[in-house]
C-alpha positions in Angstrom: 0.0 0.0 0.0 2.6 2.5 0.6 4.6 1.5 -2.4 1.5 2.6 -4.3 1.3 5.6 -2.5 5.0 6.9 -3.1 4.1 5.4 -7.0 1.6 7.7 -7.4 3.3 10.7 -5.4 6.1 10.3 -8.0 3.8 9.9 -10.6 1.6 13.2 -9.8 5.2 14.5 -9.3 5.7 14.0 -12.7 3.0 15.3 -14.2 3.3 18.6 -12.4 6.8 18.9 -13.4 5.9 18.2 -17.1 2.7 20.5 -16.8 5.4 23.2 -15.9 7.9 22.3 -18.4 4.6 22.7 -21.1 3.7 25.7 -19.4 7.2 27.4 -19.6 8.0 25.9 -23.0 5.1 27.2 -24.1 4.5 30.4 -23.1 6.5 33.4 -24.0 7.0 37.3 -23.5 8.4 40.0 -25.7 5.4 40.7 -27.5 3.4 43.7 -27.4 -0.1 43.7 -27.5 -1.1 44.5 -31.3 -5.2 45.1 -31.8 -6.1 45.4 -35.4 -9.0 47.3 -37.2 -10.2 43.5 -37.4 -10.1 43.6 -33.9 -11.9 46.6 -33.7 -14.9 45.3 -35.5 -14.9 42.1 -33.7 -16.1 43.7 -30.9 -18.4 46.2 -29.0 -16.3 49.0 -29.3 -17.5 52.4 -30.1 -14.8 54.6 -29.5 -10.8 54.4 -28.8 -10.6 53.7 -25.4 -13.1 51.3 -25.6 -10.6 48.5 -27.0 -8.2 48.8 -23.7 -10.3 46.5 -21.5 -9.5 43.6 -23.5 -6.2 44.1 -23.5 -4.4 42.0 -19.9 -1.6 44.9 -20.5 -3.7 47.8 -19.6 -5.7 48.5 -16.7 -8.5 50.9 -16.7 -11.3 52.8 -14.7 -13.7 55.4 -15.6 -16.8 56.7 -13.7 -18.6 57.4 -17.0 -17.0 55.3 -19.5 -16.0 58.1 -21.8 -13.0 60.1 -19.7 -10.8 56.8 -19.3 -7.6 56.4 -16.9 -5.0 54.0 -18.5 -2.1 52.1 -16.4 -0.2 50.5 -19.1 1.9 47.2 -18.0 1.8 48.6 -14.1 4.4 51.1 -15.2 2.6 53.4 -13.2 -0.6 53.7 -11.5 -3.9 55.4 -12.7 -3.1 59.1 -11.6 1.0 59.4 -13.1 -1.0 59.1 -16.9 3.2 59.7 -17.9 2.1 57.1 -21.3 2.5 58.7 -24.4 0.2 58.6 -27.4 1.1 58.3 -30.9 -0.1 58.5 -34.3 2.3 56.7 -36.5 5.8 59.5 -35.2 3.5 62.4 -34.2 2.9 62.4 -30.4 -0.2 63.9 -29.5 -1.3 65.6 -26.2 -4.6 66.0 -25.3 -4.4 66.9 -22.0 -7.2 68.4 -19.6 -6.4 69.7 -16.5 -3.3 67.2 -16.5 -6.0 64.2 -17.2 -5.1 62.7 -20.9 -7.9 61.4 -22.6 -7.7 59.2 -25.2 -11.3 59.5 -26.3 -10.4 63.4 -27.3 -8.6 62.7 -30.2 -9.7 63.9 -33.1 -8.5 60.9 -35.9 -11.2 58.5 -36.7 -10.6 54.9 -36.1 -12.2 53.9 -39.4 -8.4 55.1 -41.2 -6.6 52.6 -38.2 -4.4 49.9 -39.0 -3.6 48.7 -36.1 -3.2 50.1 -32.4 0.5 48.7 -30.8 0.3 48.9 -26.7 4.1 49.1 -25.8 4.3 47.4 -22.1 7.7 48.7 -21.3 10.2 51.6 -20.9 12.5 52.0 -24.9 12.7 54.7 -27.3 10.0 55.8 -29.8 10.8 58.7 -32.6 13.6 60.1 -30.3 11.9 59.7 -27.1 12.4 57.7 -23.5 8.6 56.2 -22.6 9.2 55.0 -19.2 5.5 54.7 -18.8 4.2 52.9 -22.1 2.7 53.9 -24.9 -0.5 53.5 -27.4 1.0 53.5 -31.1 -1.6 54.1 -34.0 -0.8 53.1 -36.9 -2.7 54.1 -40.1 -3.9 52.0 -43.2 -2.3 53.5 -46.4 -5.1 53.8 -48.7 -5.3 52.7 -52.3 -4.5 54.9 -55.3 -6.7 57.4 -56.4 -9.6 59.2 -55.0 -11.8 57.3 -52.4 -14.6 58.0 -49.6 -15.5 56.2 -46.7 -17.8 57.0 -43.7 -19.6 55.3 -40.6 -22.7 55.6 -38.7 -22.7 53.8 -34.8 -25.0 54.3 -32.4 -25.9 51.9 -29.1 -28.9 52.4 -26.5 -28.8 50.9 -22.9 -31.9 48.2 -22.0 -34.5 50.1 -20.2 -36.8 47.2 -20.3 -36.5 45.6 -17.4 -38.1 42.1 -18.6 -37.5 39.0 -16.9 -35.1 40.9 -14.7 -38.4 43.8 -13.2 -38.4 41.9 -9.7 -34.9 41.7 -9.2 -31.9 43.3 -7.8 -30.8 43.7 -11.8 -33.8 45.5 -13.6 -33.1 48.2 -15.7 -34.5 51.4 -14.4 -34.4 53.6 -17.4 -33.5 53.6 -21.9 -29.8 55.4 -21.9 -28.6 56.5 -25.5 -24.7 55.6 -25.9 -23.4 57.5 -28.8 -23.4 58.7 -31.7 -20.2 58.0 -33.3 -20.0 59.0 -36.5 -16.8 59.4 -39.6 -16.9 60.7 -42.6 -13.1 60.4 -44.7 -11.9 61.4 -48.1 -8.4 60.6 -49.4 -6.0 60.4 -52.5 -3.0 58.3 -52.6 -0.5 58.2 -55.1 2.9 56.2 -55.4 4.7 58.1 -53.4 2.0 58.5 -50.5 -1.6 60.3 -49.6 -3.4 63.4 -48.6 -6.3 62.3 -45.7 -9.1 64.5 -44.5 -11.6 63.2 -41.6 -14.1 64.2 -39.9 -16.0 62.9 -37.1 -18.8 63.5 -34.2 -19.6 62.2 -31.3 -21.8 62.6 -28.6 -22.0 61.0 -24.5 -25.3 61.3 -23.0 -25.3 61.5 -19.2 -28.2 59.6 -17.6 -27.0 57.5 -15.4 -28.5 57.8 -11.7 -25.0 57.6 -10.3 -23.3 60.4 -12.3 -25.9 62.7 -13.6 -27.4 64.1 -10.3 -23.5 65.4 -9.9 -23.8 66.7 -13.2 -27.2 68.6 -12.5 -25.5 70.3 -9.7 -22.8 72.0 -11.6 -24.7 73.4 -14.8 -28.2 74.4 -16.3 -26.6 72.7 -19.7 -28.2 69.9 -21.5 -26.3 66.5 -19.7 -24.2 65.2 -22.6 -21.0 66.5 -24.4 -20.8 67.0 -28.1 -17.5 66.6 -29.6 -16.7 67.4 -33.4 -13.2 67.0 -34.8 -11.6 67.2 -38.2 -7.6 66.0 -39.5 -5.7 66.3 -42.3 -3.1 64.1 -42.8 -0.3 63.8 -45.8 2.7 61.6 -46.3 5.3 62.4 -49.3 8.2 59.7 -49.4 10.9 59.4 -52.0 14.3 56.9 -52.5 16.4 59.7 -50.3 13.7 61.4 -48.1 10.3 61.2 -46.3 7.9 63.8 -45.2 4.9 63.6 -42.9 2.0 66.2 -41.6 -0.4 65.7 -39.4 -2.7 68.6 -38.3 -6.2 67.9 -36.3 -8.4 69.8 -34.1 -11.4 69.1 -31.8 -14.0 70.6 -29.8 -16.4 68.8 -27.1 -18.9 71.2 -25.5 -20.0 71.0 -22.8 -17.3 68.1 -21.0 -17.7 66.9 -17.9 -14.5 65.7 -16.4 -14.4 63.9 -12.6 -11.6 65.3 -10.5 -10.9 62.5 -7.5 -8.9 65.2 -5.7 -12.8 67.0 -5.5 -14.8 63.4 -6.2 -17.1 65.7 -8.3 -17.8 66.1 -12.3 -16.8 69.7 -13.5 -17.8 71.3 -16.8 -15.8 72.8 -19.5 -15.4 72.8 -22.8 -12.3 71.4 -24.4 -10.4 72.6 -27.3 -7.4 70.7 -28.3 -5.2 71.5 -31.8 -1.9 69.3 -33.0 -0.3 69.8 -35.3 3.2 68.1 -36.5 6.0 67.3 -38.8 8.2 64.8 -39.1 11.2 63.8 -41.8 13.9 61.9 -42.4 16.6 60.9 -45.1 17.4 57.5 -45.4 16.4 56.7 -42.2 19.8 57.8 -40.7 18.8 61.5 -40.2 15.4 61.9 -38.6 13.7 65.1 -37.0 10.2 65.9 -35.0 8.4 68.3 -34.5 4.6 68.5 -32.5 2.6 71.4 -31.2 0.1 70.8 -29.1 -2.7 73.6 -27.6 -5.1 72.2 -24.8 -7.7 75.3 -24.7 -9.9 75.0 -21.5 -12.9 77.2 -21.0 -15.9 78.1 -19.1 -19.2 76.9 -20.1 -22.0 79.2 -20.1 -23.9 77.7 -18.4 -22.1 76.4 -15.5 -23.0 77.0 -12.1 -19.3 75.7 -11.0 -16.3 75.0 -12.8 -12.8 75.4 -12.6 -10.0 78.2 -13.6 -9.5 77.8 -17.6 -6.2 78.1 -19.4 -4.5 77.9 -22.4 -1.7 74.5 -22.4 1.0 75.2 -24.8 3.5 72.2 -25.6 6.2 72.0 -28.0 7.9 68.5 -28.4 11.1 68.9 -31.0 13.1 65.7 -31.4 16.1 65.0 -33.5 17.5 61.2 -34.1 20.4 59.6 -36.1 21.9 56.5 -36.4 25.6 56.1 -36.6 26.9 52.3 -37.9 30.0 51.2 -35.9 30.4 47.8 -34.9 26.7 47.7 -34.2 23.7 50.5 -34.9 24.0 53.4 -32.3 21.1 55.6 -32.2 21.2 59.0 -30.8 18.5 61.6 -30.0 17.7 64.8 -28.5 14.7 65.8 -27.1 13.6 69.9 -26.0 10.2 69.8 -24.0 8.7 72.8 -23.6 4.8 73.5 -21.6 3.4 76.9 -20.7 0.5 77.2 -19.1 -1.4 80.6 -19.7 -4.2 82.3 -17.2 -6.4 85.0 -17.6 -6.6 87.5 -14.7 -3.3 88.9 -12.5 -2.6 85.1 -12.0 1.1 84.3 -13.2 2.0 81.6 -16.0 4.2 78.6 -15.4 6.4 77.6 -17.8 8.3 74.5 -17.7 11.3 73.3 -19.8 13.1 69.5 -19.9 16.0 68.3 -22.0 16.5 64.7 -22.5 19.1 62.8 -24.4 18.6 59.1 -25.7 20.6 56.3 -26.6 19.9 53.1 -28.0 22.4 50.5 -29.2 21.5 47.6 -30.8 23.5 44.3 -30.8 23.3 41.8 -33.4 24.1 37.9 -32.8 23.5 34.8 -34.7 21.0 33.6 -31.5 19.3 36.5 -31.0 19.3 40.4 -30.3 19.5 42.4 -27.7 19.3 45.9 -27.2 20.8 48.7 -24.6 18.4 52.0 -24.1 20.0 54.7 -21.7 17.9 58.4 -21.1 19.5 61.7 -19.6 16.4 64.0 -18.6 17.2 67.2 -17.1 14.5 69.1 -15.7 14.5 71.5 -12.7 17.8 71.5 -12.0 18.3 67.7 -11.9 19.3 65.4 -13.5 17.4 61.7 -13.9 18.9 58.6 -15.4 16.9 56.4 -17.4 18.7 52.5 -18.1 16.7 49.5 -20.0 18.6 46.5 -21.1 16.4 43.9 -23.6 17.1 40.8 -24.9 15.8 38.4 -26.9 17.1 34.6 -28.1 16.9 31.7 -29.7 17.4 28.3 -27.3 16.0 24.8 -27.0 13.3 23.7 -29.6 13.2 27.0 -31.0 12.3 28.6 -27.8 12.3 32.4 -28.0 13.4 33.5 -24.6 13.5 37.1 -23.3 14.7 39.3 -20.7 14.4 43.0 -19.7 15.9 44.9 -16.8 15.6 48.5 -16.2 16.2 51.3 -13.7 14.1 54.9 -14.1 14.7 57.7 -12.1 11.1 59.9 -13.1 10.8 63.6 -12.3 7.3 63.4 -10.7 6.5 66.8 -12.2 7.4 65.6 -15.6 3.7 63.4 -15.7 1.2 65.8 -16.4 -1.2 65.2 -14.3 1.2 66.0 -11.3 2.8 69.1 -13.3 -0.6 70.7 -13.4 -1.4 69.9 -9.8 1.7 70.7 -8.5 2.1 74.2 -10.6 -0.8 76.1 -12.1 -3.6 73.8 -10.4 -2.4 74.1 -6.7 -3.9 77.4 -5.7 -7.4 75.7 -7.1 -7.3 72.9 -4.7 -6.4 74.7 -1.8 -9.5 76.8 -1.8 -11.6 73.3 -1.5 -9.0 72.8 1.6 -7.2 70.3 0.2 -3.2 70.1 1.0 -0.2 68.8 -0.7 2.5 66.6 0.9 6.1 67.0 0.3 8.0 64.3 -2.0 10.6 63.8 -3.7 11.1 65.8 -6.8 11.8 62.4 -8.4 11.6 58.6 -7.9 12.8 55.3 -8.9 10.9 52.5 -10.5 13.4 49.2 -11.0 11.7 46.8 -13.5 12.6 43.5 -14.5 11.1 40.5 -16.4 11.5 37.2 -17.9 9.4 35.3 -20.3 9.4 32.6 -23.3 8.1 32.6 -26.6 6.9 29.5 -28.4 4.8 28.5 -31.3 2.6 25.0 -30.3 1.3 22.8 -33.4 3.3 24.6 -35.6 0.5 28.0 -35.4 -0.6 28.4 -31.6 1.5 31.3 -30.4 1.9 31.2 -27.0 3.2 33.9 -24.2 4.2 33.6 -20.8 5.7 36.8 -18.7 7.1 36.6 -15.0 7.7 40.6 -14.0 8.6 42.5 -10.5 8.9 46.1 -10.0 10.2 48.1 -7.3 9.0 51.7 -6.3 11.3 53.3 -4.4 8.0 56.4 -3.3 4.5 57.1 -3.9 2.9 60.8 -3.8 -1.0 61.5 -3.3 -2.8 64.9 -2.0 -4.4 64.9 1.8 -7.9 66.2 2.9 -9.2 66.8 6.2 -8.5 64.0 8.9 -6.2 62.3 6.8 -2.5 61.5 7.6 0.4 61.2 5.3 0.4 58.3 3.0 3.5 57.0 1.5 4.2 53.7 0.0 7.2 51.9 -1.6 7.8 48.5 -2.1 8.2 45.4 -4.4 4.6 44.3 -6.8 4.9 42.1 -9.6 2.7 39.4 -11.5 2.5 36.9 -14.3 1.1 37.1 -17.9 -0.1 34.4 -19.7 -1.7 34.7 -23.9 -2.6 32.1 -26.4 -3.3 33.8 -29.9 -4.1 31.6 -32.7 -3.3 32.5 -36.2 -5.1 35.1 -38.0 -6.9 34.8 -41.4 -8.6 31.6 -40.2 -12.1 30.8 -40.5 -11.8 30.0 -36.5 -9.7 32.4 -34.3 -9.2 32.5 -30.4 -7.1 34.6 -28.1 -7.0 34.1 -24.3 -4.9 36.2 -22.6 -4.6 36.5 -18.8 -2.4 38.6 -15.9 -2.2 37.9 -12.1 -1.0 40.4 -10.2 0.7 40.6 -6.5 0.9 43.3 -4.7 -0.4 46.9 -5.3 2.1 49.7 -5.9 -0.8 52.6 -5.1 -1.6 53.3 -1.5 -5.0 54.4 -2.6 -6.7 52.1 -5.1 -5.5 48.6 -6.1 -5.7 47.9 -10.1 -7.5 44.2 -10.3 -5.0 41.6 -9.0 -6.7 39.3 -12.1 -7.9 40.3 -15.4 -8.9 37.3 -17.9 -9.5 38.4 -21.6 -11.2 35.2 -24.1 -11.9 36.3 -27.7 -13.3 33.9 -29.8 -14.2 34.8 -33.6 -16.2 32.0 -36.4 -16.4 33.0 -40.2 -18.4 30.8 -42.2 -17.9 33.1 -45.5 -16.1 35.9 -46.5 -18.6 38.0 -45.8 -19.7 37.1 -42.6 -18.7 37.0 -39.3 -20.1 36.0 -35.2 -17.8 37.1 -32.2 -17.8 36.0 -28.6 -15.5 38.4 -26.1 -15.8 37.7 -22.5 -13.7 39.7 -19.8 -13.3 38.6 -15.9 -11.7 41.1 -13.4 -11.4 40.7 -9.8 -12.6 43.2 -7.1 -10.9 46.8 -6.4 -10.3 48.8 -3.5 -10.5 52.5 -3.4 -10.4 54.9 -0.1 -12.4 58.3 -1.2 -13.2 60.6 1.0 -16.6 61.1 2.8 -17.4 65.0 2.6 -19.6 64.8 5.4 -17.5 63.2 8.1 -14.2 64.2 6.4 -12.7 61.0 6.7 -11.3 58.4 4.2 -13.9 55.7 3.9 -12.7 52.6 2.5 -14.9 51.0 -0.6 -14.7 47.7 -2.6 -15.7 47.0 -6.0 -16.5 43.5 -6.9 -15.8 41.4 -8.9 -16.8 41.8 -12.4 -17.7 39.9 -16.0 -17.9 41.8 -18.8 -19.6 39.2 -21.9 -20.6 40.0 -25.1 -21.8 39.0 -29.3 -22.5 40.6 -32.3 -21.3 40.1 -35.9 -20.5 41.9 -39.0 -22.4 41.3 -42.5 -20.6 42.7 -45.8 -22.6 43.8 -48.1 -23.6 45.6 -51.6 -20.1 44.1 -53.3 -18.0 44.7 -49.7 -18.7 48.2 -50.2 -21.2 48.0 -46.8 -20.2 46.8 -43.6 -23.2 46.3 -40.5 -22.4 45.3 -37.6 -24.4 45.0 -34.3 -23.4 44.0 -30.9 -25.1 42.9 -27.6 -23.2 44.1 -24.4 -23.0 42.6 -20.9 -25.3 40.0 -21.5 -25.5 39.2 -18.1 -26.9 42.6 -16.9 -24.3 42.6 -14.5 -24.1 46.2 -12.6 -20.4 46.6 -14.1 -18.8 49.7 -12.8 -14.9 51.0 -12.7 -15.0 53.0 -9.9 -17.1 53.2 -6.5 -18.8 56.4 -8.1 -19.1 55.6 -11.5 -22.2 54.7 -13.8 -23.9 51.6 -13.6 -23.5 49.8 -17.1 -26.6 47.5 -18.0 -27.2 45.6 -21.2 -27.1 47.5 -24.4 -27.0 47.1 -27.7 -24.9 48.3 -30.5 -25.9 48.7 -34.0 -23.8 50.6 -37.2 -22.6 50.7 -40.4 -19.4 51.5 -42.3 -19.7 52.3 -45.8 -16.7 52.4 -48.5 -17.1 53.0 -52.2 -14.2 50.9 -53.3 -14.4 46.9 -52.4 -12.6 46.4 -49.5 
């Protein structure tokens, strides 16, 4: 009998050691999370920001599902917002009151190739991202003249059905949307000239957010955004040209300040406009302009200071071939912030200096990124080392280490806070620590990369990060709050191969630890796509999305003390699919959301998302 027992203790032995071997053979890291337009449409998603909760590299919350805060990779946590946005080299800013919202841009997804979600600190057109990046990457369209457009719109179940005499009815019909585009471009060999134009429009009527709303204006509950881009690309044998010039308006905008746990209204103004070059990709230059115009709205009852956010990003880059690649850039940062009224403007200025070298081997390649910032008087040292190589079976492994040293009031958020915004929170009595003008973050990660049955790719990533400090604001009755300490996790992913009538992607992270003293990202975020063409012309989708429960401290206004709140778990499930018609020239799709009806919110004060429904159609007059 105990023979057997030790037999099938070694046996069981076995099997877990082979199920790891499989799991670490498998699974590998190095990859960044790539969504495609496909992607897009395979899916409820109605505007940018939408597409982030199914990626296990980002984590998001929103109390109104339009103003969204991003952590990218745990970089950072949800107030630094220190990621950078991209379209294709220009790097756009739309920043409001230090909050940057992806939803405000202005380029219309229908003219996306795909979005790239960069997961770790390197060097994009001549500059250090320390905290991550979105890349957008357009689609260069055919030759000739051609128009495209779309129409989306979605409505939330007010029907309350078989759900009337439980704790999930529905107590009211919420319109989500419009979204709508409207494109007309002309490409030729050598490149294109793009013009779109879009609208949208966010309807407040949710019982949690729009009695705060109600309190601060007479306007009509919703915000109206209308934007317009123009975009032109000229490359030859020797040289390459690019201009990108856009401009939005969303009146009335309600943004939610935690620091005042209360919606404000505005209206937001945001203009970019950029140029970049290069000759034969040894010489490359940038330059971006970006103006954030903030302004009263008439009919607000409360609202904050406005300004006028100036910020001027040039960027030079060139590569110089020794024994291996060397790249070298230069960065000049420049923000002004401008008030009305005997207040004084606050001007900031950072230099930064980048390096990246590149080595070659017959097994693999790995690469050395170094950053110089200078800003304030000090200066901060940025170090990434990546690698990448070839070992048993045709196992891709891959390992990154880095150490960044981040000048707290380089993140924008903070440098708004800390400058021109401080005098407004201290007349709602609100106080801010000292901290250190900068911190550390020390990063480091290991993973594998393996295809399985010749297709399946497979990831598996093993990271731990060490802040070295963590800065928040205090209220009344509160005490100092610091944190540092070690977090870290594990990412798993399992992407089949695309173009198949049958494609899955799960994708999964576990987190341990929390790096923010205040709110804890989800510890688990579980991400299963699963797409079924039976034609060409047809095709069914089935997302699902599992993340654990959350813990925020917010302050009770009444008591003035921080009250401790938990958001549960949460399942987000949902189907649709997308008919071609009329030649390919028509595309409809339609999409049921949270099918289970669930109450799904991202933060203790936010909306309350039912079941909803969404139903548009993109129209091209060329067969796609």
């Amino acid at each position: 009998m105990a023979a057997k027992f030790f037999k099938m203790k070694a046996l069981w032995k076995k099997r877990f050691l082979l199920f790891g071997l499989i799991l670490s053979a498998c699974f590998g890291y190095g990859l960044n999370d790539t969504v495609y337009f496909d992607d897009l449409l395979n899916s409820s998603n109605l505007r940018y920001a939408d597409f982030l909760q199914y990626s296990t590299s980002v984590d998001v919350t929103s109390t109104d599902f339009y103003c969204w805060r991003i952590s990218i990779n745990n970089l950072a946590n949800y107030r630094d917002n220190g990621w950078d946005l991209y379209l294709d080299d220009h790097l756009i800013k739309p920043l409001v009151y230090g909050e940057q919202s992806l939803n405000q841009f202005s380029f219309s997804n229908l003219s996306v190739d795909s979005i790239e979600i960069i997961g770790h600190p390197g060097l994009i057109g001549g500059n250090y991202t320390g905290q991550g990046a979105i890349r957008i990457h357009t689609v260069r369209p055919g030759r000739g003249f051609s128009t495209s457009g779309n129409i989306l719109l979605a409505n939330e179940s007010g029907d309350p059905g078989p759900y009337k005499y439980t704790e999930r009815s529905s107590p009211n019909v919420d319109k989500i949307g419009h979204d709508n585009s409207a494109i007309l471009e002309y490409g030729f060999p050598s490149g294109w000239i793009r013009l779109t134009l879009n609208s949208q429009q966010h309807t407040y009527t949710d019982t949690a957010v729009c009695p705060r709303i109600r309190r601060m204006t007479e306007d009509w509950p919703g915000a109206n955004k209308i934007a317009g881009a123009l975009d032109i690309q000229y490359s030859s044998k020797r040289w390459n040209h690019s201009f990108f010039s856009s401009w939005s308006s969303n009146q009335p905008a309600f943004l939610f300040i935690d620091i005042f746990q209360q919606e404000f209204p505005l209206q937001f103004h945001h203009f970019q406009s950029s140029y970049s070059g290069n000759r034969k990709n040894v010489l490359q230059w940038y330059m971006n302009y970006n103006r954030n115009d903030i302004r009263r709205c008439a009919k607000a009852l409360h609202s904050l200071e406005p300004y006028v956010h100036h910020s001027l990003d040039l960027r030079a880059e060139t590569v110089v071939n020794f024994a291996n690649p060397l790249r070298i850039a230069y960065r000049l940062n420049s923000n002004q912030y401008d008030f009305s009224g005997n207040y004084p403007d606050y001007n900031f200025l950072s230099h930064q200096i980048n390096g990246e070298l590149k080595l070659d081997r017959r097994s693999g390649i790995s690469k050395i990124v170094t950053a110089l910032v200078y800003f304030q008087n000090r200066l901060a040292t940025n170090l990434s080392f990546q690698s990448s190589w070839v070992g048993w079976k045709n196992t891709t492994f891959h390992s990154h280490l880095s150490m960044s040293q981040r000048h707290l009031n380089l993140n924008p958020y903070f440098q708004f806070w800390r400058g021109p915004g401080e005098r407004i929170i201290r007349k709602f009595e609100v106080t801010l620590s000292d901290f250190p003008e900068y911190y550390s973050l020390y990063s480091g990660s290991f993973g594998l990369q393996r295809r399985i049955f010749t297709e399946i790719l497979t990831d598996l990533n093993l990271y731990l990060n060490y802040r070295t400090a963590e800065w928040w604001y205090l209220t009344a009755g509160q005490s100092e709050h610091w944190r540092e300490g070690a977090y870290g996790g594990l990412g798993i992913a399992i992407v089949t191969p695309r173009g198949r009538r049958m494609e899955g992607n799960f994708s999964a992270k576990f987190r341990i630890s929390n790096d923010d003293p205040f709110n804890e990202q989800p510890a688990v975020k579980v991400v299963c796509r699963l797409t079924f063409r039976p034609d060409r012309n047809f095709t069914l989708f089935l997302n699902g999305v599992y993340q654990s429960g959350e813990h925020w401290d917010l302050t009770d206004d009444d008591v003035e003390v921080v009250t401790p709140l938990m958001l549960s778990g949460r399942v987000w499930i949902e189907s649709g699919f997308n008919k071609w018609c009329w030649q390919r020239r028509l595309l409809v799709r339609v999409a049921i959301q949270n099918l289970t009806n669930d109450r799904l919110q991202y933060h203790p004060l936010g909306m309350n998302r039912e079941i909803s429904m969404i139903a548009g159609v993109y129209f091209w007059f060329k067969e796609q």
